[in-house]
N, CA, C and O atoms as a CHARMM CRD file, in Angstrom:
* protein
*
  280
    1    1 UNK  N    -40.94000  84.07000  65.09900 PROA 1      0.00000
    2    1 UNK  CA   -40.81900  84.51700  63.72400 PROA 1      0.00000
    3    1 UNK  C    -39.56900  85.36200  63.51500 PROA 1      0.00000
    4    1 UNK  O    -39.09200  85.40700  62.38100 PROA 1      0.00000
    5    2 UNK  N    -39.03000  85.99600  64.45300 PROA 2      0.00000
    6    2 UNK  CA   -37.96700  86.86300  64.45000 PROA 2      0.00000
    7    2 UNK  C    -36.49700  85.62800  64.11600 PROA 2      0.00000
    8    2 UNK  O    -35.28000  85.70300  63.94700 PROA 2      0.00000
    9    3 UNK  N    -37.16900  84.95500  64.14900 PROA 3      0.00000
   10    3 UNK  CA   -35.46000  83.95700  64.02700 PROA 3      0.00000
   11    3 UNK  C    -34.92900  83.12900  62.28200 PROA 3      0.00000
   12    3 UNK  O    -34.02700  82.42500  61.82600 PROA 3      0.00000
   13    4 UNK  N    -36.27500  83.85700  61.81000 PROA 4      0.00000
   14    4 UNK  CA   -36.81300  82.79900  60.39100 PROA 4      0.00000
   15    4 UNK  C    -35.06900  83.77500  59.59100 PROA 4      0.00000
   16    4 UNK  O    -34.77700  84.96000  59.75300 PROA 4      0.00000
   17    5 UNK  N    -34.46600  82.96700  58.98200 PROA 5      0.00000
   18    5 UNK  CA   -33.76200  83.03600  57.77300 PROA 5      0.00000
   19    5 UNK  C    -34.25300  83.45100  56.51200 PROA 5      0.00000
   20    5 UNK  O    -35.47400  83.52200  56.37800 PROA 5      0.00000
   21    6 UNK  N    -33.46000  83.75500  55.50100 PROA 6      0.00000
   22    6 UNK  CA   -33.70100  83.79500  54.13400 PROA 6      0.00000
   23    6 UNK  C    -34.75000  83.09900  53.31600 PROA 6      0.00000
   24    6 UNK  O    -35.68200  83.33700  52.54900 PROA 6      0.00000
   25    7 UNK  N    -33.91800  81.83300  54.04900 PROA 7      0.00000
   26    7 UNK  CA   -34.37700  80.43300  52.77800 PROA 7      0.00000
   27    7 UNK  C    -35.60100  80.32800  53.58100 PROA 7      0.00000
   28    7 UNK  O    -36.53800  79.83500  52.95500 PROA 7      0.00000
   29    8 UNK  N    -35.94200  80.77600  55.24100 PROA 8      0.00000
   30    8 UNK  CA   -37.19600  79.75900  55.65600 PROA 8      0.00000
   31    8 UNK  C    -38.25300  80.67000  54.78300 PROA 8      0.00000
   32    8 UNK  O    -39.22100  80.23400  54.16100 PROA 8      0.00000
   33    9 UNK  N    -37.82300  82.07600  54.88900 PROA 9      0.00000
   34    9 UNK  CA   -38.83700  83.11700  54.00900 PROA 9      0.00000
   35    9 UNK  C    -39.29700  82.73900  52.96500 PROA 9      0.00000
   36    9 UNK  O    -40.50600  82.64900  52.75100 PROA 9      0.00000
   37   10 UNK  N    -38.35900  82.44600  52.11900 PROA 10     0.00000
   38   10 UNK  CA   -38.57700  82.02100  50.46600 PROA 10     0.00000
   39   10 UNK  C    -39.43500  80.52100  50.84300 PROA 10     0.00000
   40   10 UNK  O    -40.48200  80.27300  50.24600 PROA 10     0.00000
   41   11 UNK  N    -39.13100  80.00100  51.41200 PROA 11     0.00000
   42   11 UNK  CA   -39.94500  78.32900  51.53300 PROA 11     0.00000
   43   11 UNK  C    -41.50600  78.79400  51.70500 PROA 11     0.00000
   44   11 UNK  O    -42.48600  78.27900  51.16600 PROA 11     0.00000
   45   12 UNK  N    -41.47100  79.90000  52.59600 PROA 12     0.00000
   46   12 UNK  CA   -43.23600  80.82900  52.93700 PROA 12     0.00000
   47   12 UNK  C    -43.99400  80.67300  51.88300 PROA 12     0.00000
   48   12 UNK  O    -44.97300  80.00400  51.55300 PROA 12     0.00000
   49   13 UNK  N    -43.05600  81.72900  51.28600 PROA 13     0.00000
   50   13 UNK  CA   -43.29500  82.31300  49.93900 PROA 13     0.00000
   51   13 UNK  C    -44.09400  81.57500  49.00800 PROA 13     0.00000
   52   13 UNK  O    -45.23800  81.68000  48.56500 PROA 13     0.00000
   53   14 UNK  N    -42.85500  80.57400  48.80700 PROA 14     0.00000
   54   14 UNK  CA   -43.09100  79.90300  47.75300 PROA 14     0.00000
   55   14 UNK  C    -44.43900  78.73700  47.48200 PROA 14     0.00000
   56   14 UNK  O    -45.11700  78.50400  46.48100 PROA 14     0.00000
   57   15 UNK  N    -44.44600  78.01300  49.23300 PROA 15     0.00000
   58   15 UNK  CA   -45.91800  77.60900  50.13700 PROA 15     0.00000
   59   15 UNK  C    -47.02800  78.07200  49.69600 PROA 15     0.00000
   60   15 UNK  O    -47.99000  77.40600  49.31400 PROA 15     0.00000
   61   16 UNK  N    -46.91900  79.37400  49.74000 PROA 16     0.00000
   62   16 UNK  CA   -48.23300  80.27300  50.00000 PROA 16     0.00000
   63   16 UNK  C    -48.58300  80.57300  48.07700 PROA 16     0.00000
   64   16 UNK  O    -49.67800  80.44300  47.52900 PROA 16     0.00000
   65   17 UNK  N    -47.59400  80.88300  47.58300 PROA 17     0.00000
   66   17 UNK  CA   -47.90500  80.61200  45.93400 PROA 17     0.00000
   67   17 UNK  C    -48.58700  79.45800  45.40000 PROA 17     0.00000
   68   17 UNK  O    -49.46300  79.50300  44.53700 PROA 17     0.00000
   69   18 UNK  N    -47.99600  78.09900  46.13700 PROA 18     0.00000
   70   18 UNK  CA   -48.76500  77.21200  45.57900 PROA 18     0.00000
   71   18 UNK  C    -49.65800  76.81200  46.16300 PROA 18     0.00000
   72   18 UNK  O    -50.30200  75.91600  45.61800 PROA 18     0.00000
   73   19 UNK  N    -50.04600  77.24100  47.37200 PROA 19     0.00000
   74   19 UNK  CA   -51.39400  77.31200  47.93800 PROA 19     0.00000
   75   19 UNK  C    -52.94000  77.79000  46.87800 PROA 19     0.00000
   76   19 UNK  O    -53.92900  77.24400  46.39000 PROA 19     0.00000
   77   20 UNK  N    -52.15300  79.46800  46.98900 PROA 20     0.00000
   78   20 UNK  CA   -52.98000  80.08600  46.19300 PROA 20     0.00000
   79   20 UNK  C    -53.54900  79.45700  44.62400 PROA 20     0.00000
   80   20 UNK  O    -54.71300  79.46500  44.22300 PROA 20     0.00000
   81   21 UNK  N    -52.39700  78.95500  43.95300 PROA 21     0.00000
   82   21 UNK  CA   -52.53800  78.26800  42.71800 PROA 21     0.00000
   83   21 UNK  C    -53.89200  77.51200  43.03100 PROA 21     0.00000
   84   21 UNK  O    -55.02800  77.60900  42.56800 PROA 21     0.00000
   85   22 UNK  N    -53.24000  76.62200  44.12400 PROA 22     0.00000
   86   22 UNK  CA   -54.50400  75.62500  43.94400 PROA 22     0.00000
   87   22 UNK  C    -55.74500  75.56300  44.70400 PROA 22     0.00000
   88   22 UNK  O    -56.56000  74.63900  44.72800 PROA 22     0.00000
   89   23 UNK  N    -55.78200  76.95600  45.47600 PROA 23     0.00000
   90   23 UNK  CA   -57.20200  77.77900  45.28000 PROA 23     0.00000
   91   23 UNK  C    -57.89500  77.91100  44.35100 PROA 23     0.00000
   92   23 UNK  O    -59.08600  77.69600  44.12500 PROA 23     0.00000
   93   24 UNK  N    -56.76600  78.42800  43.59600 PROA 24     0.00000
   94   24 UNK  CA   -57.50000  79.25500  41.97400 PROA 24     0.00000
   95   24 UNK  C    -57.83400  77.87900  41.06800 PROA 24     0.00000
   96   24 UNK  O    -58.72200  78.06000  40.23500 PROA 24     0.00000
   97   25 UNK  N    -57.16200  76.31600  41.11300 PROA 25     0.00000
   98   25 UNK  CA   -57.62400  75.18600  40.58200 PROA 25     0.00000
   99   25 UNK  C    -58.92000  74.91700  41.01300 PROA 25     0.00000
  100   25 UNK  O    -59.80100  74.58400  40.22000 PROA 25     0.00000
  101   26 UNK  N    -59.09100  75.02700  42.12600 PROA 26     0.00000
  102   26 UNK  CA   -60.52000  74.01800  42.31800 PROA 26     0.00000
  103   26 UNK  C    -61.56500  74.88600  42.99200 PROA 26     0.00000
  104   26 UNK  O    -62.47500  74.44500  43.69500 PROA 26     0.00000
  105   27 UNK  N    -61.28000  76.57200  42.62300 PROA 27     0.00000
  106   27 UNK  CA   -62.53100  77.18400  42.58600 PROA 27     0.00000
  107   27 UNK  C    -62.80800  78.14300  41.14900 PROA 27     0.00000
  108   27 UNK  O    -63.80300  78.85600  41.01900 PROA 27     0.00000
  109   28 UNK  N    -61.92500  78.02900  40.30900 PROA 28     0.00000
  110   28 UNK  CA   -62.14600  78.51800  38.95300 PROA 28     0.00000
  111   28 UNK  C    -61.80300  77.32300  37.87700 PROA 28     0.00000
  112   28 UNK  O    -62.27900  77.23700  36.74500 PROA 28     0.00000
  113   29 UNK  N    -61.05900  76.60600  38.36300 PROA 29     0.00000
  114   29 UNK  CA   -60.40000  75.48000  37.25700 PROA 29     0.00000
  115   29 UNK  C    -59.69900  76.67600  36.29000 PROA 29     0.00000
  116   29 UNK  O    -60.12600  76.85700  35.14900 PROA 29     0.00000
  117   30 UNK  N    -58.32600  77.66500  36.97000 PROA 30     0.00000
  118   30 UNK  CA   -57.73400  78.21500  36.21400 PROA 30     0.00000
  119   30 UNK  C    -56.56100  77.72500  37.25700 PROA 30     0.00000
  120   30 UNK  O    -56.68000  77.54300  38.46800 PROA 30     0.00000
  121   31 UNK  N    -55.16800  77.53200  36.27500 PROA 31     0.00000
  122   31 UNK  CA   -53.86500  76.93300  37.35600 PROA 31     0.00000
  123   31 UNK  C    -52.93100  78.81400  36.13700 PROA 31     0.00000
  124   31 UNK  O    -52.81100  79.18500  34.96900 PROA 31     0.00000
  125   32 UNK  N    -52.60400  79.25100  37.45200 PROA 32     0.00000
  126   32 UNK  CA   -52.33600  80.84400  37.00300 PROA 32     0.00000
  127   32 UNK  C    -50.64000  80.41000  36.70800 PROA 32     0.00000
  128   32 UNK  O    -50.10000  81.33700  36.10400 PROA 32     0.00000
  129   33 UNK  N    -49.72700  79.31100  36.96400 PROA 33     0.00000
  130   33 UNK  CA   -48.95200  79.25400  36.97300 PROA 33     0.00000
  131   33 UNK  C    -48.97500  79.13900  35.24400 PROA 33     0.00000
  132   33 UNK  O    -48.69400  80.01300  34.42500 PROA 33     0.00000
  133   34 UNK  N    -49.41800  77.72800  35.02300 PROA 34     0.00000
  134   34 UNK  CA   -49.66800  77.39700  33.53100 PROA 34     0.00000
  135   34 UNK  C    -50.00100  78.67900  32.35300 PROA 34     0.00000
  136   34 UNK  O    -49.61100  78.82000  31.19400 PROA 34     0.00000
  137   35 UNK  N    -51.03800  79.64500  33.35900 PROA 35     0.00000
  138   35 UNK  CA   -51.62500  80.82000  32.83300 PROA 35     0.00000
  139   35 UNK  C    -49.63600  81.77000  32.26000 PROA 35     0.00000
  140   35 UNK  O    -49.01500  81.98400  31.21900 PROA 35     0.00000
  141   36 UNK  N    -49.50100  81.94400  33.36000 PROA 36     0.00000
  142   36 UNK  CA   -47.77800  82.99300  32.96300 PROA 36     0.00000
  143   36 UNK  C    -46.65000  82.02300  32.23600 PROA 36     0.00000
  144   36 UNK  O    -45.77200  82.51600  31.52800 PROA 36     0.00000
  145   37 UNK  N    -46.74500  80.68500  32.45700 PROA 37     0.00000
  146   37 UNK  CA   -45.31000  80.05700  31.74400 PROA 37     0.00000
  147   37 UNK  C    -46.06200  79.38500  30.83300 PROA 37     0.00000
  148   37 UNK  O    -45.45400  79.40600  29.76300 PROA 37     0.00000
  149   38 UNK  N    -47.27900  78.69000  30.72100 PROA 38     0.00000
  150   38 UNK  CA   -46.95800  77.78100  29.61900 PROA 38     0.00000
  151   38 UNK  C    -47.67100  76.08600  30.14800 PROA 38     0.00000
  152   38 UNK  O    -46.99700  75.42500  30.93900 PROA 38     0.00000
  153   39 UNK  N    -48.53000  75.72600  29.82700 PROA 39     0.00000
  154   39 UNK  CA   -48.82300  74.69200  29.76400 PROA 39     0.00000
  155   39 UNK  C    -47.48400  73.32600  29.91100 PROA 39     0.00000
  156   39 UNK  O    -46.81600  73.17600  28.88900 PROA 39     0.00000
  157   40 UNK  N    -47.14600  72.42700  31.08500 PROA 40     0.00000
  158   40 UNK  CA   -46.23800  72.16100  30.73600 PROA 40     0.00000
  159   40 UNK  C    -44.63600  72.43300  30.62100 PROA 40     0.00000
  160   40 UNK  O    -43.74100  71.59700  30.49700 PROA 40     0.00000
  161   41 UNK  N    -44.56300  73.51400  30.68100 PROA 41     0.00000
  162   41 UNK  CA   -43.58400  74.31700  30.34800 PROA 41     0.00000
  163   41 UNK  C    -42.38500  74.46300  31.39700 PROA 41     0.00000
  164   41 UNK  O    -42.35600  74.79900  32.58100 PROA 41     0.00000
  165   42 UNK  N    -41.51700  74.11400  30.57800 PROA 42     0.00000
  166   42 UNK  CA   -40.05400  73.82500  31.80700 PROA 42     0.00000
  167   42 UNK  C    -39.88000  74.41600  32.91200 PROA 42     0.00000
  168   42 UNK  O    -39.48800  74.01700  34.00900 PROA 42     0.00000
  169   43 UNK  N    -40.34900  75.83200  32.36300 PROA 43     0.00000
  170   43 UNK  CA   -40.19200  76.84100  33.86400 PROA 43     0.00000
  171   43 UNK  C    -41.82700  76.68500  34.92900 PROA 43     0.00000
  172   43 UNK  O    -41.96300  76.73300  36.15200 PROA 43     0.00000
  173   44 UNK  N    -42.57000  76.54500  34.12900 PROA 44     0.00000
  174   44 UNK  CA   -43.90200  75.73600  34.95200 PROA 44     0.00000
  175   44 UNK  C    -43.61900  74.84100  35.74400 PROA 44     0.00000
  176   44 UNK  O    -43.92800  74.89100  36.93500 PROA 44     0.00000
  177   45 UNK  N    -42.97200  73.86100  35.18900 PROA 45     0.00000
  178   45 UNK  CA   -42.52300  72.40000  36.26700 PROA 45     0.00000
  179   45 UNK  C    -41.07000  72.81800  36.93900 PROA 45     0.00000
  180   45 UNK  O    -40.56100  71.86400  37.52800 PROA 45     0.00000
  181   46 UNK  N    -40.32000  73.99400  36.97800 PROA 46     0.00000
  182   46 UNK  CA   -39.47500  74.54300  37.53900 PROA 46     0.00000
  183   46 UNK  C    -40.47200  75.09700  38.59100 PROA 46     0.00000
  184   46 UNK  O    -40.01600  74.87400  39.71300 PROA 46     0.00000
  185   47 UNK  N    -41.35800  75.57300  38.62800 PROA 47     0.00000
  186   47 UNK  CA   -42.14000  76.16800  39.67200 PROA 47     0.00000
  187   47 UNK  C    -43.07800  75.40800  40.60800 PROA 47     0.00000
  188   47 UNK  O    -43.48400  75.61500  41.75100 PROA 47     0.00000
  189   48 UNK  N    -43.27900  74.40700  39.65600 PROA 48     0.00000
  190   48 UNK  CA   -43.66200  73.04600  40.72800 PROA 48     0.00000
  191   48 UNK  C    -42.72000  72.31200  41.73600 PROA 48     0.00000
  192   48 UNK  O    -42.97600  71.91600  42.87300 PROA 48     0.00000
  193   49 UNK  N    -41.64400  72.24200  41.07000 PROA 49     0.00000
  194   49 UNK  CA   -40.50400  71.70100  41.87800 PROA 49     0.00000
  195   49 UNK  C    -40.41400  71.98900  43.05600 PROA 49     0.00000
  196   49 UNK  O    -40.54600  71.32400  44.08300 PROA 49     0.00000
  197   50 UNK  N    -40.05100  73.60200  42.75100 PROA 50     0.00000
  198   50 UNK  CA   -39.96000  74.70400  44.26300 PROA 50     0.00000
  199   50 UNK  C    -40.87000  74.54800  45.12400 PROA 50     0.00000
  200   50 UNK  O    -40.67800  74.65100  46.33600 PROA 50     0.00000
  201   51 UNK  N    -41.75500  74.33300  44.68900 PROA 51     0.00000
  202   51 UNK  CA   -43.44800  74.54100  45.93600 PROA 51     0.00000
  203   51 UNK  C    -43.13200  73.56500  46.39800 PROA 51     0.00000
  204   51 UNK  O    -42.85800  73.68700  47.59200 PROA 51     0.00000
  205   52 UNK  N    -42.98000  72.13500  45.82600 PROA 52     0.00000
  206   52 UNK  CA   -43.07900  70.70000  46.71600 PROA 52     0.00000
  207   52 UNK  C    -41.61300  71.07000  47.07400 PROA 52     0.00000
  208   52 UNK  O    -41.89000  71.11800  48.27300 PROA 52     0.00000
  209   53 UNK  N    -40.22800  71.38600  47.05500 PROA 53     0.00000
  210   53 UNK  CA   -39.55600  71.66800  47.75800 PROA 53     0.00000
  211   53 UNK  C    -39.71200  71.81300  48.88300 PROA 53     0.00000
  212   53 UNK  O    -39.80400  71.07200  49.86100 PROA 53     0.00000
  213   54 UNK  N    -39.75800  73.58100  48.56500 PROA 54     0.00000
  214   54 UNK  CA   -40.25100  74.64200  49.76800 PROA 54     0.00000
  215   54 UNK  C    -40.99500  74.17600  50.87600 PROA 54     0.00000
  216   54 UNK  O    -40.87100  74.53400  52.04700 PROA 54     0.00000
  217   55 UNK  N    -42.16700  72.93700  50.17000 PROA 55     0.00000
  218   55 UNK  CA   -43.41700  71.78800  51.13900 PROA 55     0.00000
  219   55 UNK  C    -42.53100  71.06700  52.19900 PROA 55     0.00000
  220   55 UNK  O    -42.83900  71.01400  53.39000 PROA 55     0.00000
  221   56 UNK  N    -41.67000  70.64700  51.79100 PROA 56     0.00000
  222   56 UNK  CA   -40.61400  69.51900  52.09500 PROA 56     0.00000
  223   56 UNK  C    -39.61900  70.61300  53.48500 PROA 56     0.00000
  224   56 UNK  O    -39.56100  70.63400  54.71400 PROA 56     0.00000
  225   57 UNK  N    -39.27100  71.03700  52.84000 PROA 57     0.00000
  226   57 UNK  CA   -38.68600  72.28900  53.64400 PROA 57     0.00000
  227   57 UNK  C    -39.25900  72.72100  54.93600 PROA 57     0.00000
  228   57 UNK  O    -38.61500  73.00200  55.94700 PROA 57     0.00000
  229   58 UNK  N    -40.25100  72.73800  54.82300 PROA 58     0.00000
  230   58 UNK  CA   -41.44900  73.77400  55.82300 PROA 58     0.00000
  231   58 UNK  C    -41.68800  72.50500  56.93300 PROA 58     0.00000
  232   58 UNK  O    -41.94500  72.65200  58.12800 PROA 58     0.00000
  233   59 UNK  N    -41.54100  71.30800  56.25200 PROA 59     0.00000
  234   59 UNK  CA   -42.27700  69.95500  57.15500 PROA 59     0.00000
  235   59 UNK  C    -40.67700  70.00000  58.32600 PROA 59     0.00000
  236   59 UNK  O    -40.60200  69.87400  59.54800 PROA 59     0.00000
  237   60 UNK  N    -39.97500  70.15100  57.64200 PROA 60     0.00000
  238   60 UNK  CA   -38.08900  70.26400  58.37300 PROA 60     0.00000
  239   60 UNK  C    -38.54900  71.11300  59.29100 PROA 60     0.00000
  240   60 UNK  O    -39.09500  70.74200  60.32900 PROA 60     0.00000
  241   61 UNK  N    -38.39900  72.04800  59.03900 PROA 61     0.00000
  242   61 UNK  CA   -38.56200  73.85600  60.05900 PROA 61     0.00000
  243   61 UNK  C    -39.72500  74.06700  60.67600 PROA 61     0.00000
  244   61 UNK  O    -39.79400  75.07300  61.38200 PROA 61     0.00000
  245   62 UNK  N    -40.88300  73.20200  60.56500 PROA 62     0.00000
  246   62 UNK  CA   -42.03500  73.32100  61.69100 PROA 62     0.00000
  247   62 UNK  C    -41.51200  72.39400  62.27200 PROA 62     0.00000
  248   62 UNK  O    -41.64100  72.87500  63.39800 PROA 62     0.00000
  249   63 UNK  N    -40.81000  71.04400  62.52500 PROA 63     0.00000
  250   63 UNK  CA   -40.27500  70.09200  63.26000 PROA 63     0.00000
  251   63 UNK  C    -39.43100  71.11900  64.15900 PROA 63     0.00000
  252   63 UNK  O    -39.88500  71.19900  65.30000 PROA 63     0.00000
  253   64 UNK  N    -38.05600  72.10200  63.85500 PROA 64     0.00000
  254   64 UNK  CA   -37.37600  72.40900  64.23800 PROA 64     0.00000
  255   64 UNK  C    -38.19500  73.38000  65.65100 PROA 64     0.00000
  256   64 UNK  O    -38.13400  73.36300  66.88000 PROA 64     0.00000
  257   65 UNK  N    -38.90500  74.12700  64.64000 PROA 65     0.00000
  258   65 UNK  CA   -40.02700  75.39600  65.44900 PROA 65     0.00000
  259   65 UNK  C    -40.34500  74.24300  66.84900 PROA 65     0.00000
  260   65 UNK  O    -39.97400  74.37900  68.01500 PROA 65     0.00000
  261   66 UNK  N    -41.21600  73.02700  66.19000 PROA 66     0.00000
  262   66 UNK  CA   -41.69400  72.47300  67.64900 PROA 66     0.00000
  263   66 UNK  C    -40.91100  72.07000  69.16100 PROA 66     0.00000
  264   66 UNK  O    -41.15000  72.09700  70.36800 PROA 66     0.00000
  265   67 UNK  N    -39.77200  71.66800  68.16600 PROA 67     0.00000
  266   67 UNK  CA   -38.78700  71.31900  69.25500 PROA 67     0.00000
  267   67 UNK  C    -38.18100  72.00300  70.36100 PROA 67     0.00000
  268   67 UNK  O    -37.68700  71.66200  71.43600 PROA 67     0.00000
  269   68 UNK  N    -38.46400  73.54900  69.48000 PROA 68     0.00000
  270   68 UNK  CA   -37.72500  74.91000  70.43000 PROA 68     0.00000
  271   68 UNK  C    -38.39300  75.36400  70.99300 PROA 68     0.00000
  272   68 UNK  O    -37.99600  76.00800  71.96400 PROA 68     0.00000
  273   69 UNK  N    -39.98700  75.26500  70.64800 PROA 69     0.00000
  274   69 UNK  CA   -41.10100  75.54400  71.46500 PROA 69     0.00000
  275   69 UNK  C    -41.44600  75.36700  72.59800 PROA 69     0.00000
  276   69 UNK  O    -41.80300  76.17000  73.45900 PROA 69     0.00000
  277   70 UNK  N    -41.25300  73.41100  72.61800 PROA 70     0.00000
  278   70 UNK  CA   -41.55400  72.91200  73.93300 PROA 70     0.00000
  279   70 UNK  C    -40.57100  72.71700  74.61900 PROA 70     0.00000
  280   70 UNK  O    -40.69400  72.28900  75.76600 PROA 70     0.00000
């Protein structure tokens, strides 16, 4: 963990946000993102983007993690 970068942080981050979101979907049927921007809403699907990014990202850098591991 001591070797993680900026961006791998923010990819965490951003993971663990849309994790939580979709906790909060399918044990309240509340999406908290929609709740702060907006149904829809540009910066809503700006925040979707990032998560499946960040998803995309994380699948890269646990590859990298494994490789240095073994």
């Amino acid at each position: 963990m001591d070797n993680l970068n900026a961006a791998d942080w923010i990819a965490i981050i951003l993971v663990i946000i849309g994790a939580l979101n979709w906790g909060l979907v399918g044990l309240a049927k509340w999406n908290l993102v929609s709740a702060i921007f907006g149904e829809n809403s540009a910066m809503a699907r700006a925040i979707y983007i990032l998560v499946g990014v960040a998803g995309l990202y994380l699948i890269f850098l646990s590859m990298q993690l494994t490789k240095h591991a073994g």
